[in-house]
C-alpha positions in Angstrom: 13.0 -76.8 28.4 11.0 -78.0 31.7 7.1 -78.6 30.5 4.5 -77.7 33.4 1.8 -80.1 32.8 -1.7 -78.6 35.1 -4.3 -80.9 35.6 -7.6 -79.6 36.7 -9.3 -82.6 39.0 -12.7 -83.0 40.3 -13.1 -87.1 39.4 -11.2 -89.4 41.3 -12.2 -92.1 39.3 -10.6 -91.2 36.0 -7.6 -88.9 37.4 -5.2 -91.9 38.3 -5.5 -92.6 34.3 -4.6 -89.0 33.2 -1.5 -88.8 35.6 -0.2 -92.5 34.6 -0.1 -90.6 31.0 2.1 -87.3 31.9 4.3 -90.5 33.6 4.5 -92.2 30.2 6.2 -89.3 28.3 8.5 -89.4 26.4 9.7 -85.9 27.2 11.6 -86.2 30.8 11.8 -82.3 31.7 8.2 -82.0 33.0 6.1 -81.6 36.6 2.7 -82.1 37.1 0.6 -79.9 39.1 -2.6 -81.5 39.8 -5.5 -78.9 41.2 -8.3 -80.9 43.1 -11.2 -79.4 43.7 -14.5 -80.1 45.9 -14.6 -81.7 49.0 -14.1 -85.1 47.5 -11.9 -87.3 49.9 -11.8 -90.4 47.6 -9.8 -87.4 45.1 -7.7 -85.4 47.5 -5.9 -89.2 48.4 -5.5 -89.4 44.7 -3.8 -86.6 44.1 -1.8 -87.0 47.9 -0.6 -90.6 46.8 0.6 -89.5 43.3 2.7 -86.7 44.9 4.0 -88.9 47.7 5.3 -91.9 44.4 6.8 -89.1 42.3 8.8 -86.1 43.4 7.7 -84.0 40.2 3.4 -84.4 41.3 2.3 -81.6 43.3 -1.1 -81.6 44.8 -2.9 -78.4 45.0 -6.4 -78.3 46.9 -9.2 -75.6 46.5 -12.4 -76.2 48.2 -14.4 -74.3 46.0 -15.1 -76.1 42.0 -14.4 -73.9 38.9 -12.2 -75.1 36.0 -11.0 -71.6 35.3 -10.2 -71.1 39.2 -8.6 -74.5 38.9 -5.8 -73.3 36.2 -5.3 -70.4 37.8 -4.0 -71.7 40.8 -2.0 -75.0 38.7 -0.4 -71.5 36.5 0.8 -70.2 39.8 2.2 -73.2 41.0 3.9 -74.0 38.1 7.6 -73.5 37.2 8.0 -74.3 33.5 8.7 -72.0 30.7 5.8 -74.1 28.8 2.4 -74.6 31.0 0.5 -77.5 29.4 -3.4 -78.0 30.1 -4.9 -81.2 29.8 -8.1 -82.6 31.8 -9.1 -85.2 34.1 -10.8 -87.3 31.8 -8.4 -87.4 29.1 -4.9 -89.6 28.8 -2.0 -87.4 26.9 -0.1 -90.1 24.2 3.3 -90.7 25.1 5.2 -88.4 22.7 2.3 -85.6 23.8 5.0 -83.2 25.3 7.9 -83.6 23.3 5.6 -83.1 20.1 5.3 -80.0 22.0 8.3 -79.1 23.2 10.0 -79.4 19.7 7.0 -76.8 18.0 8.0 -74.6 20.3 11.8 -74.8 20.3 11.8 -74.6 16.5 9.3 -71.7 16.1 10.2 -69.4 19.5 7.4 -66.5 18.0 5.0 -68.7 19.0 3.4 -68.0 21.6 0.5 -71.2 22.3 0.1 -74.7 20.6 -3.1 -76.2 20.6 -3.4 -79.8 19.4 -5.9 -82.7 19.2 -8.3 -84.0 21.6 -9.7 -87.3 19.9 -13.2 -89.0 21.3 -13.1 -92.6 21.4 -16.0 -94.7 20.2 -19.6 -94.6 22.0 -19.7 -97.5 24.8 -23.3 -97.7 23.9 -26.0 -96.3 21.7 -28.1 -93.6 22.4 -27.9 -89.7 23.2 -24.1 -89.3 24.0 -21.7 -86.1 23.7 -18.1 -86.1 24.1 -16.2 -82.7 23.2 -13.5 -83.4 20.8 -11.3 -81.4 18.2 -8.7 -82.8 15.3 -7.6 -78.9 13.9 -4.9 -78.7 10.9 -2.1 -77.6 11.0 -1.9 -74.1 10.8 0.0 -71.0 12.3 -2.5 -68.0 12.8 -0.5 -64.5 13.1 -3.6 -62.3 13.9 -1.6 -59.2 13.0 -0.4 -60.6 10.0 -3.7 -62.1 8.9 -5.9 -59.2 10.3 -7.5 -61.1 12.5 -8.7 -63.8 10.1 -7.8 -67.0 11.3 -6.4 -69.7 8.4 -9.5 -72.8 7.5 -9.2 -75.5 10.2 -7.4 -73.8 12.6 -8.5 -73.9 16.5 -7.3 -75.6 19.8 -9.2 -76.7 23.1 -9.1 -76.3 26.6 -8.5 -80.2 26.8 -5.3 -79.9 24.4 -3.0 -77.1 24.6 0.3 -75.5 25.8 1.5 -71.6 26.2 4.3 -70.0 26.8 5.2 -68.3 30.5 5.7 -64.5 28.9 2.4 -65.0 27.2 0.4 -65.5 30.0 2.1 -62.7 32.0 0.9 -61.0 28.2 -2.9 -62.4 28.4 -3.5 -62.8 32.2 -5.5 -65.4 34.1 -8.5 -67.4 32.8 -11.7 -65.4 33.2 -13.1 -67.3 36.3 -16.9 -66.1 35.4 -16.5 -68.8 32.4 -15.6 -72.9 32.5 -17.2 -75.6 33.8 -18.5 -74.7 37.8 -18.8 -71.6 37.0 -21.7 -69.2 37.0 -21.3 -69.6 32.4 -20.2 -72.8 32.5 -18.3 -73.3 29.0 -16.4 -70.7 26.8 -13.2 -70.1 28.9 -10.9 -71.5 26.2 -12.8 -69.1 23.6 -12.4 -66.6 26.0 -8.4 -66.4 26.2 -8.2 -67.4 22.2 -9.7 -63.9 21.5 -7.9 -62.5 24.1 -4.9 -63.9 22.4 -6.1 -62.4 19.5 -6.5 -59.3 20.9 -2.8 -58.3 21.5 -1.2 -60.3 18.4 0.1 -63.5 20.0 0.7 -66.1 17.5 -0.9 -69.2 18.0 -0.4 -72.7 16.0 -2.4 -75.9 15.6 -1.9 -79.2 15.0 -2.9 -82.6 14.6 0.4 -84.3 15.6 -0.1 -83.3 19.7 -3.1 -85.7 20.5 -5.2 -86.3 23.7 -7.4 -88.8 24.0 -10.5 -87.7 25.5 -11.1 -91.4 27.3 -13.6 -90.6 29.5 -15.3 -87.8 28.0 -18.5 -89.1 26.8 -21.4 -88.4 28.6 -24.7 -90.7 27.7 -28.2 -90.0 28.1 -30.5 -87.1 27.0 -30.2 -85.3 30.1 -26.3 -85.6 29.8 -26.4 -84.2 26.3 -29.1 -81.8 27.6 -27.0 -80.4 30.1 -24.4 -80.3 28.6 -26.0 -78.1 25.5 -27.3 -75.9 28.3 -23.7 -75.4 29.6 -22.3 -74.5 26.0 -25.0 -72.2 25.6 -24.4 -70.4 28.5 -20.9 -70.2 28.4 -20.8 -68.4 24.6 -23.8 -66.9 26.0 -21.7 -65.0 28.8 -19.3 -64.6 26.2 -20.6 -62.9 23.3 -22.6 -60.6 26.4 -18.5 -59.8 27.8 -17.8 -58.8 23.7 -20.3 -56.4 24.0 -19.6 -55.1 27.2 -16.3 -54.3 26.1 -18.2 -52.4 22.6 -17.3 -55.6 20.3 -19.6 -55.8 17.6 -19.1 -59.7 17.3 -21.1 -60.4 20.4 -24.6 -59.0 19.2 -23.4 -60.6 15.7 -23.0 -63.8 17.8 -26.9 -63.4 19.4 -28.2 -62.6 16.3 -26.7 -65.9 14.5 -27.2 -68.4 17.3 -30.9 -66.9 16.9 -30.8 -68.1 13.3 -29.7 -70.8 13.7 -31.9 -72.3 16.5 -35.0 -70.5 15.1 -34.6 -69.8 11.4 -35.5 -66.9 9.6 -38.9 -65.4 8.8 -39.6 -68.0 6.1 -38.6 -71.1 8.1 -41.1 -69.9 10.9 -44.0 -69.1 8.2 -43.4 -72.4 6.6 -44.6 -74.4 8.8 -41.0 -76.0 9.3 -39.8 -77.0 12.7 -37.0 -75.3 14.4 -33.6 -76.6 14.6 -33.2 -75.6 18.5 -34.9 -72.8 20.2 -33.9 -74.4 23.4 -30.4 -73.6 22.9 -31.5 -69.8 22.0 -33.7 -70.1 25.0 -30.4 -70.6 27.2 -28.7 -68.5 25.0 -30.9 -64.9 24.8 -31.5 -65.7 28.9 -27.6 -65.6 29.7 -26.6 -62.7 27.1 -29.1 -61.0 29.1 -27.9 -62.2 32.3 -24.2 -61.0 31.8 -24.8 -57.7 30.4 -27.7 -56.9 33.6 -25.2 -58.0 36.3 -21.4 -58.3 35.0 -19.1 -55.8 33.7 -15.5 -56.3 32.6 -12.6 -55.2 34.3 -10.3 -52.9 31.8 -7.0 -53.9 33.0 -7.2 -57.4 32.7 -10.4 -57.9 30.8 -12.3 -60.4 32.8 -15.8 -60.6 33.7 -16.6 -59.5 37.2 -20.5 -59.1 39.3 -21.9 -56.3 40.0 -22.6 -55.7 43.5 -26.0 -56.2 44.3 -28.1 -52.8 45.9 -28.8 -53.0 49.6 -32.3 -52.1 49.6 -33.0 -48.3 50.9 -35.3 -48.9 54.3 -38.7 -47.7 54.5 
């Protein structure tokens, strides 16, 4: 079973760490297809040099950023019956893919694996953030379970692998949503309900870990920013369930607004809100999506509606 392991690149300072990882398997069937992205020279002779040392890199260049546009174009290039996503700030642990390979050889209903994506200690003290998951382990049939996934069940965009015929089931990551995108976060939620959607089984677990070495970002603009991004990505995507007449996404609204602004008696108490900044990015991008985007009904991802050329006077 050949593993295609895509690497979406825009930091040529971490990179070299993440492919020295995929090298380190203990799984031998595998490429990796690393997508840089930018106009980063200091990356693109990266991701040249690892192709030109190892016969199974391939190097992949877009000039425009986007994480979803990124695995797009490694899921074209690839040529494995199992496309693996990690990121360039993370290192995979050596039995990474064959932890993978043998969940999917022993269950073949399964259609995606999504595993853990542990965050290293703080360098320093101070506002930090550092996405990270540790799910259980846990097979959700959303048929079966009515669309109810089991308690601790969940994967990442940093940690996860699918099957080929799945993603010729789901389609192509929405490229409105991910980091360099337009909603910068919520791609990975995105394809999970789409997942959903048409019945594909999906299992967790903890035994499939990625370090997320270089994932902390420090300072309160950092954690700022990246709050902002978050918001706007679920945002964008509770906006796209409602576009497509998904009750979930004014559900979604409604509870983020709760949660960053309390109810009626938090605000007449006196007590201070948890967060309206986040609703604040939150309300602005819900509004956002569903004033300029629509979803396309074949393959149900978000697209802009042209802009009206002013009638002249």
């Amino acid at each position: 079973m050949k593993i295609s392991v895509c690497i979406a690149a825009t930091r040529a300072t971490t990179v070299d760490a993440a492919i020295a990882s995929i090298r380190h398997q203990t799984w031998t069937d595998w490429e990796l297809v690393l997508v840089g992205q930018g106009d980063d020279p200091a990356l693109a002779a990266v991701g040249k040099a690892a192709a030109l040392s190892d016969a199974r890199v391939h190097y992949v260049h877009l000039d425009r950023r986007g994480l979803s546009l990124a695995r797009n174009a490694g899921i074209r290039a690839a040529t494995g019956d199992i496309i693996a996503m990690t990121d360039d700030d993370c290192e995979a642990r050596e039995d990474w893919l064959a932890t993978l390979g043998g969940i999917f050889a022993a269950e073949p209903a399964v259609g995606l694996v999504g595993g853990a994506l542990l965050a290293p200690s703080p360098a320093h003290g101070g506002p930090a953030s550092c996405p990270c998951l540790e799910p259980a382990d846990a097979l959700y049939d959303p048929i079966a379970a009515d669309r109810q996934a089991p308690a601790g069940w969940d994967w990442i965009g940093g940690n996860f692998a699918i099957r080929r015929r799945a993603v010729e089931r789901v389609g192509m990551f929405d490229e409105c949503l991910g980091a360099g995108a337009v909603f910068p976060a919520a791609e990975d939620t995105d394809y999970k309900l789409r997942m959903e959607r048409i019945g594909i089984k999906m299992r967790s677990t903890p035994r499939s870990v990625v370090y997320h070495t270089h994932g902390h970002r420090y300072g309160a603009r950092a954690v700022l920013r990246s709050s902002r991004a978050y918001a706007r990505g679920n945002a964008a995507l509770a906006a796209k369930l409602t576009l497509m007449g998904d009750p979930r996404g004014r559900e979604w609204l409604e509870e983020t607004r709760r949660e960053c602004l309390g109810d009626w008696r938090t605000l007449t108490s006196g007590r201070r809100p948890h967060n309206p900044l986040r609703y604040l990015y939150f309300a602005r991008a819900y509004a956002e999506c569903l004033r300029q985007y629509r979803v396309d009904p074949v393959h149900h991802i978000l697209y802009a509606i042209p802009a009206k050329a002013e009638t002249p006077r």
